[in-house]
C-alpha positions in Angstrom: -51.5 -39.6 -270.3 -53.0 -42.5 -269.0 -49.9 -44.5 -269.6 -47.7 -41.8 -268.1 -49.8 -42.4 -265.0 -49.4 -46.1 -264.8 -45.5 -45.2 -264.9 -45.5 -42.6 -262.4 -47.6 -44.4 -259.9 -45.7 -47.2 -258.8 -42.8 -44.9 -258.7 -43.9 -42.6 -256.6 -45.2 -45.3 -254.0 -41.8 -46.4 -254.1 -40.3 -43.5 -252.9 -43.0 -43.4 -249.9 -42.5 -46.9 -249.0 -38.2 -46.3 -248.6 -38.8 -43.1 -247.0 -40.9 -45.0 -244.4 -38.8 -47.8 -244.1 -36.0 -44.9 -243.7 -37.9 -43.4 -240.8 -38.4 -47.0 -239.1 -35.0 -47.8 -239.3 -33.9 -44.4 -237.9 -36.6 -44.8 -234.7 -35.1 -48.1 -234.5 -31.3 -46.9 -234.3 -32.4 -43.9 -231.7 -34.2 -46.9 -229.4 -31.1 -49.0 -229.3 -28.9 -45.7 -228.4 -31.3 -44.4 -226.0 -30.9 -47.8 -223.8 -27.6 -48.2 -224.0 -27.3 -44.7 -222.8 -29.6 -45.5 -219.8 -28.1 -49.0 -218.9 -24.4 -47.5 -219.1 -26.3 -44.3 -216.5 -27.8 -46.7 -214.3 -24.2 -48.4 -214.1 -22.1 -46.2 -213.8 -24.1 -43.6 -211.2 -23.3 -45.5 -208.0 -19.6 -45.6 -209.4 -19.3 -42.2 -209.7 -21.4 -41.0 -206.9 -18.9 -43.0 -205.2 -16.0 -41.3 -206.4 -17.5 -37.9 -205.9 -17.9 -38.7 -202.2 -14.4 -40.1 -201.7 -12.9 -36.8 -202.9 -14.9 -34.2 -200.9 -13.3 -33.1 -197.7 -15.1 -31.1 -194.5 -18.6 -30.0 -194.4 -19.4 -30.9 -197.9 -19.4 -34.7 -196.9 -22.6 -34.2 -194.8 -23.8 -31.2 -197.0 -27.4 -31.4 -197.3 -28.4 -31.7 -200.5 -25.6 -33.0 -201.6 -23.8 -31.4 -203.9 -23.9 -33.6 -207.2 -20.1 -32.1 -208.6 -17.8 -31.4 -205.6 -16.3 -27.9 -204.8 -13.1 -29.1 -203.0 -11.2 -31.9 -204.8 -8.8 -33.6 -202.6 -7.3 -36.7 -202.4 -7.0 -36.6 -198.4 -9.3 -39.9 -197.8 -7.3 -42.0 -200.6 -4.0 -40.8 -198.6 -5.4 -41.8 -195.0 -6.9 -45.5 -196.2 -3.5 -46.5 -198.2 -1.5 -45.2 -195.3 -3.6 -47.7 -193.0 -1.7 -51.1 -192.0 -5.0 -53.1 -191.4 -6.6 -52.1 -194.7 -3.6 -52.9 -196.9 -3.1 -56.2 -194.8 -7.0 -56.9 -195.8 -6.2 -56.2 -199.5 -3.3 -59.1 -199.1 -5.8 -61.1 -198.0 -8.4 -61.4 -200.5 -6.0 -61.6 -202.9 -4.6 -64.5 -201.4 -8.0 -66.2 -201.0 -8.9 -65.2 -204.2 -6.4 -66.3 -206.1 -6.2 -69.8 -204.3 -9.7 -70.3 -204.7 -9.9 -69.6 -208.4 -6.9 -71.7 -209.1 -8.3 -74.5 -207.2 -11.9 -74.0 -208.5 -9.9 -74.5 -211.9 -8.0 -77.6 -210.7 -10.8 -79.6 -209.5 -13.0 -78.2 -211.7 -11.4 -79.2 -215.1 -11.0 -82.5 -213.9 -14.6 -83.0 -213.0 -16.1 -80.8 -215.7 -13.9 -83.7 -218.6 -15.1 -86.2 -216.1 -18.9 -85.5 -217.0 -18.7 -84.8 -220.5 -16.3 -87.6 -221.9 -17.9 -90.3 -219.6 -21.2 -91.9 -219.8 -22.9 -92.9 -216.9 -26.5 -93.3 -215.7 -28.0 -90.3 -214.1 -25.5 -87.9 -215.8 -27.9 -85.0 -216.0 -29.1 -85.5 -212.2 -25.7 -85.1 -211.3 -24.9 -81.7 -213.0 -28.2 -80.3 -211.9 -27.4 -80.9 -208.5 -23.9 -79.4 -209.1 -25.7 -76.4 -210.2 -28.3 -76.4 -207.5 -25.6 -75.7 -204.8 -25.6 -72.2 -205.7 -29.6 -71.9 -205.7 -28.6 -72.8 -202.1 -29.0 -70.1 -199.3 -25.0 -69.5 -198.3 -26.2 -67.6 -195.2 -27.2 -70.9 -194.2 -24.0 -72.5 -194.1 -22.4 -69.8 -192.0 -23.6 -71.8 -188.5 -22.5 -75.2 -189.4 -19.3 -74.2 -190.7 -18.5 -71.5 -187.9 -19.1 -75.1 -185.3 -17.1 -77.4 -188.1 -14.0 -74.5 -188.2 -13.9 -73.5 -184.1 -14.5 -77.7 -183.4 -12.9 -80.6 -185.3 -11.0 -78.4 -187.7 -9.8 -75.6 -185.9 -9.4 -73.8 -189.4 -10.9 -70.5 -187.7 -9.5 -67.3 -188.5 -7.2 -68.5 -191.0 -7.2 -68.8 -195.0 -7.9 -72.0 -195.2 -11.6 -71.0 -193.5 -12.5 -68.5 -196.4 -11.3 -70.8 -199.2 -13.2 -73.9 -198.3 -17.1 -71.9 -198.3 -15.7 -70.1 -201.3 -15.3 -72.9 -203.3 -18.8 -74.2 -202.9 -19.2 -71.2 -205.0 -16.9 -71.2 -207.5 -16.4 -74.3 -208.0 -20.2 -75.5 -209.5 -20.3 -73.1 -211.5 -16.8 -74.2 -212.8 -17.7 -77.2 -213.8 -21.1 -76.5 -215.5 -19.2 -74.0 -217.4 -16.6 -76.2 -218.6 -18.2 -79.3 -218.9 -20.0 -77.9 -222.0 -16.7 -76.3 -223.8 -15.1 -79.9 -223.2 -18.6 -81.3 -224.4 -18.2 -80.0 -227.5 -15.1 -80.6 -228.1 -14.6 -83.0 -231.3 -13.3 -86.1 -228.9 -11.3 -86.9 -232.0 -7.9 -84.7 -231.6 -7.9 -86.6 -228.0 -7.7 -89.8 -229.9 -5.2 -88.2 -232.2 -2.9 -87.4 -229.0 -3.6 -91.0 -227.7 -2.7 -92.2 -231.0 0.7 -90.4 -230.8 1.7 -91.6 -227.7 0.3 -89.2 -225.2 -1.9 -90.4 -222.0 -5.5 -89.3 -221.0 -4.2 -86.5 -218.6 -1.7 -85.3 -221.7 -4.0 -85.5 -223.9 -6.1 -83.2 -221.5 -3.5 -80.9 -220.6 -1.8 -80.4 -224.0 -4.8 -80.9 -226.2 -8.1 -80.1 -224.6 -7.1 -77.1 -222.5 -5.6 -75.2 -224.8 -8.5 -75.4 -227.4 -11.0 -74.4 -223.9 -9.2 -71.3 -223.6 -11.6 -69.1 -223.5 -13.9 -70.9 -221.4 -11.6 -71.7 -218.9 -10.6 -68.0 -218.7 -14.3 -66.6 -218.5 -14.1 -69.2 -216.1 -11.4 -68.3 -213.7 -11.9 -64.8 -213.9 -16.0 -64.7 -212.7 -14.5 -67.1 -209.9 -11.8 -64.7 -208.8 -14.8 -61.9 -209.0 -17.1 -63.8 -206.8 -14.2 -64.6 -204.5 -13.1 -61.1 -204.0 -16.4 -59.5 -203.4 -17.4 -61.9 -201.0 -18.7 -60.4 -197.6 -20.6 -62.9 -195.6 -18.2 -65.5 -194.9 -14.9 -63.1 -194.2 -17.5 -61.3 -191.4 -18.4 -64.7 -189.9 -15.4 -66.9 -190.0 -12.2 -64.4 -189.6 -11.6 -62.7 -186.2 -9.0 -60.5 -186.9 -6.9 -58.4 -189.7 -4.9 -62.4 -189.7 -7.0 -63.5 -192.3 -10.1 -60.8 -193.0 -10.1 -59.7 -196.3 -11.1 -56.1 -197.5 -14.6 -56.3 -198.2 -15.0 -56.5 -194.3 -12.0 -54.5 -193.7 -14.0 -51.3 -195.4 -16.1 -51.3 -192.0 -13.2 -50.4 -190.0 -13.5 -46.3 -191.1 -16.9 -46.7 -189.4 -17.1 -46.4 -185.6 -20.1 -46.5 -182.7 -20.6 -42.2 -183.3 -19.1 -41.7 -186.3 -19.2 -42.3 -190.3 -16.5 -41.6 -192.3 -17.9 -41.3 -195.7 -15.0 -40.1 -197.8 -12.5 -42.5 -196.3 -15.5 -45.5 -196.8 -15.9 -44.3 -200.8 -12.4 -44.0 -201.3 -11.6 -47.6 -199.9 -14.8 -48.6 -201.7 -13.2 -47.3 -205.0 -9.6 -49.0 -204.1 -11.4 -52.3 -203.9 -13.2 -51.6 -206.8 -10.4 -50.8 -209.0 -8.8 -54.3 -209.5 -11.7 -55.8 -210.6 -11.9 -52.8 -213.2 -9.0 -53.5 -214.4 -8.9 -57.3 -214.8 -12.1 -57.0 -216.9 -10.6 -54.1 -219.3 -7.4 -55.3 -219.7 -9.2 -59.3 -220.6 -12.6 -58.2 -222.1 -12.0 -59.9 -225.1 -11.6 -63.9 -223.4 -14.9 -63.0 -221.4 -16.9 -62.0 -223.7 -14.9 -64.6 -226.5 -15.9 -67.6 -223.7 -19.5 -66.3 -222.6 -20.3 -66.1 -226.2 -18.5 -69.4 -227.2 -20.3 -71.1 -224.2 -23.5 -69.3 -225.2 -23.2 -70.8 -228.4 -22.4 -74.3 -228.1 -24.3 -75.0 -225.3 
């Protein structure tokens, strides 16, 4: 009997000490659910509050409470802002702005970004951290000076050129820190290869480098075009008129001095929205590919 114990007893603690681990990992999966389930909530309720407000109609607009699921669907307010002239001449325009910017911002910024990490020079680090520090700087302090600079010497007011310029100082530090440590990284031997063959520096960046960067450089492009197109401060400040305003400051126009239009401002809010919804869903897979590649290396 006593042996039969000394067998038993181990056993049997066993068995408790896998049914506890059991429970532990089980509390531990239900933890990770549970805030996934309030991070995507805590997303997504603006977005759909949104919505819900863009397709009410009447009374139920200013209904007080409001109602949280709508009684009357319509799609009136979508209609009246994609019938209006000025707000589909604002769309035009940030897309113009945005897509310049980004493809600029990628221009100049895999030059400088190779720049930095295949050349040695004193003071290297000092120079990206001040590349970096321009977006620790205040851009609502910039507005003056460039508002003087655009309506004086320039005379670049009201026009693309005025939103592309400031938007650049945003897009394109960021750029390069990006980049510069994909291209970092990169073994510097298949550029001697391509020199080896024949091909320049700028070939070799073009045809070798680049393509191996993928990822980064479209993560890259695609938070630049992001930033561009939900920018607000500078459209309000330097553009005058439906010329050159782009759509973030277009949405005002459904508001006047007495009146709010709520469902027309959520459903241009949700038309705004909507290509920058679709850009990340359709290319998920390069962001996450170059954040994580860029998370990794660097």
């Amino acid at each position: 009997m006593a042996v039969q114990k000394q067998v038993l007893m181990p056993t049997h603690m066993h068995v408790e000490e896998t049914t506890k681990t059991t429970k532990e990992w089980n509390w531990g999966v239900f933890g990770r659910y549970l805030a996934v389930i309030l991070i995507v909530f805590v997303s997504l309720a603006p977005l759909y509050w949104t919505f819900m407000t863009s397709v009410k109609e009447g009374l139920e607009l200013s209904a007080a409470p409001p109602t949280l699921f709508p009684r009357t669907f319509s799609l009136e307010n979508y209609q009246h802002v994609l019938t209006t002239p000025t707000f589909l001449l604002a769309l035009r325009n940030s897309a113009i702005v945005a897509g310049a910017t980004t493809l600029l911002s990628l221009f100049f910024g895999i030059f400088c970004s190779y720049a930095i990490a295949r050349t040695n020079f004193i003071g290297k680090p000092l120079v990206l951290s001040c590349v970096l520090s321009v977006n620790m700087f205040p851009f609502i302090a910039m507005v003056g000076p460039l508002y003087i600079l655009f309506t004086g010497p320039f005379y670049v007011y009201n026009t693309y050129l005025a939103l592309i310029i400031p938007d650049l100082v945003i897009t394109l530090p960021l750029t390069i820190w990006f980049l510069a440590s994909f291209f970092r990284d990169l073994p510097a031997d298949l550029e001697e290869a391509a020199r080896t063959d024949g091909a320049s520096r700028l070939q070799a960046l073009w045809y070798v480098v680049v393509p191996l960067t993928a990822p980064g450089v479209f993560a890259a492009a695609i938070l630049s075009f992001i930033a561009v197109w939900n920018d607000f401060l500078f459209g309000l400040v330097l553009t005058a008129d439906e010329q050159a305003k782009p759509v973030t400051v277009a949405i005002t126009q459904f508001s006047s001095e007495h009146t709010i239009a709520y469902g027309e401002l959520a459903a241009a809010a949700i038309i705004v929205t909507l290509p920058l919804v679709l850009l990340v869903l359709f290319l998920q897979r390069r962001i996450v590919s170059g954040l994580t590649a860029g998370a990794v290396k660097g």
